[in-house]
C-alpha positions in Angstrom: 7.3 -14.1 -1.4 3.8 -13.7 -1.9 0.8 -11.5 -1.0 -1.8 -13.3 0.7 -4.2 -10.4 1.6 -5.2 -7.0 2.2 -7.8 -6.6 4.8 -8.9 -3.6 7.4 -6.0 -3.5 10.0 -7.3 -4.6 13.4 -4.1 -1.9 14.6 -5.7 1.3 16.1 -4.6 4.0 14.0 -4.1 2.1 10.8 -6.5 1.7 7.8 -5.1 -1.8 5.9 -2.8 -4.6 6.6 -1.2 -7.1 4.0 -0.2 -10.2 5.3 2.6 -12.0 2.8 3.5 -15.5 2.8 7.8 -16.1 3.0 8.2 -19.8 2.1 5.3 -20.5 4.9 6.6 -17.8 7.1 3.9 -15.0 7.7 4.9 -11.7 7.8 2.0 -9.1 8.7 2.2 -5.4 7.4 -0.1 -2.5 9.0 -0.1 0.7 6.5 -2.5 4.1 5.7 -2.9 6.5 8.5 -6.7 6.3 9.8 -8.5 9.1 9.8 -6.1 10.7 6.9 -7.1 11.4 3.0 -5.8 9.0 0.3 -6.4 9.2 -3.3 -8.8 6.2 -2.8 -11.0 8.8 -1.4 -10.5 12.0 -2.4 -9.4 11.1 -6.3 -7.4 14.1 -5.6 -4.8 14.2 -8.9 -2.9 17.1 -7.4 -3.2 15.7 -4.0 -1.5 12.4 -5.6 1.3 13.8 -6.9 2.3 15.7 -4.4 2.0 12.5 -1.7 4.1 10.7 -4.0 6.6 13.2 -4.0 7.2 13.9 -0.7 7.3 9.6 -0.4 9.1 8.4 -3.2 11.8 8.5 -0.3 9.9 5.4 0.8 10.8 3.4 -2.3 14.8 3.5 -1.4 14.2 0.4 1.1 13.5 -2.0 -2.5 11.3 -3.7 -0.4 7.9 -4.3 -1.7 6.3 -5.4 2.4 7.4 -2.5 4.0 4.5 0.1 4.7 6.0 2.9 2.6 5.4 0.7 -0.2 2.2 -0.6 0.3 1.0 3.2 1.2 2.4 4.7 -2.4 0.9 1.6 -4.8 -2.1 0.7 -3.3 -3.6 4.0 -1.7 -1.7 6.4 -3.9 -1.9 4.4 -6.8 -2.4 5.1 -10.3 -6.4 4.3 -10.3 -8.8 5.0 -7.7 -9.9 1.8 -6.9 -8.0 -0.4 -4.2 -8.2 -3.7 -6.6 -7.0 -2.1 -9.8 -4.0 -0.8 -7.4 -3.7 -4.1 -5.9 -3.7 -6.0 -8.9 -0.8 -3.8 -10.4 1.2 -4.2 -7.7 1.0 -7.6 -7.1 1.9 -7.8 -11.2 4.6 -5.1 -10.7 6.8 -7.0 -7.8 5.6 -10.5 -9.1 3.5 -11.1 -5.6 
């Protein structure tokens, strides 16, 4: 499995979407609620932890494509930039 992209989602109502590569099968993910804060943004600490919180639920699935995932690394991520997060969780699931 690999991650191919992240790019604005062309899904109403959704702010990204990663496209992975499964041994040349294409699997496209839409993920972040348009129109709703993310630490990208608001750089929000408090506002962090709580999202992650009331999401680490998400993580049960062990599956690094699924929306939940992509929602709590790359928009609630450790930095506030969306590359730094990228980059960490390409390095984190080996992507």
């Amino acid at each position: 499995m690999k991650l191919v992209s992240v790019v604005k989602s062309p899904k109403p109502g959704k702010k990204y979407r990663a496209t992975f590569d499964n041994d040349g099968r294409l699997k496209h993910t839409d993920f972040g609620a348009a129109g709703m804060d993310d630490y990208l943004h608001t750089k929000d600490k408090d506002q962090r932890e709580r999202y992650r919180t009331r999401h680490k639920k998400d993580l049960d699935t062990n599956d690094p494509t699924k929306a939940g995932f992509l929602s709590y690394y790359l928009l609630w991520g450790d930095s506030t930039s969306l590359q730094t997060n990228l980059s960490a969780y390409r390095h984190r699931f080996h992507l």
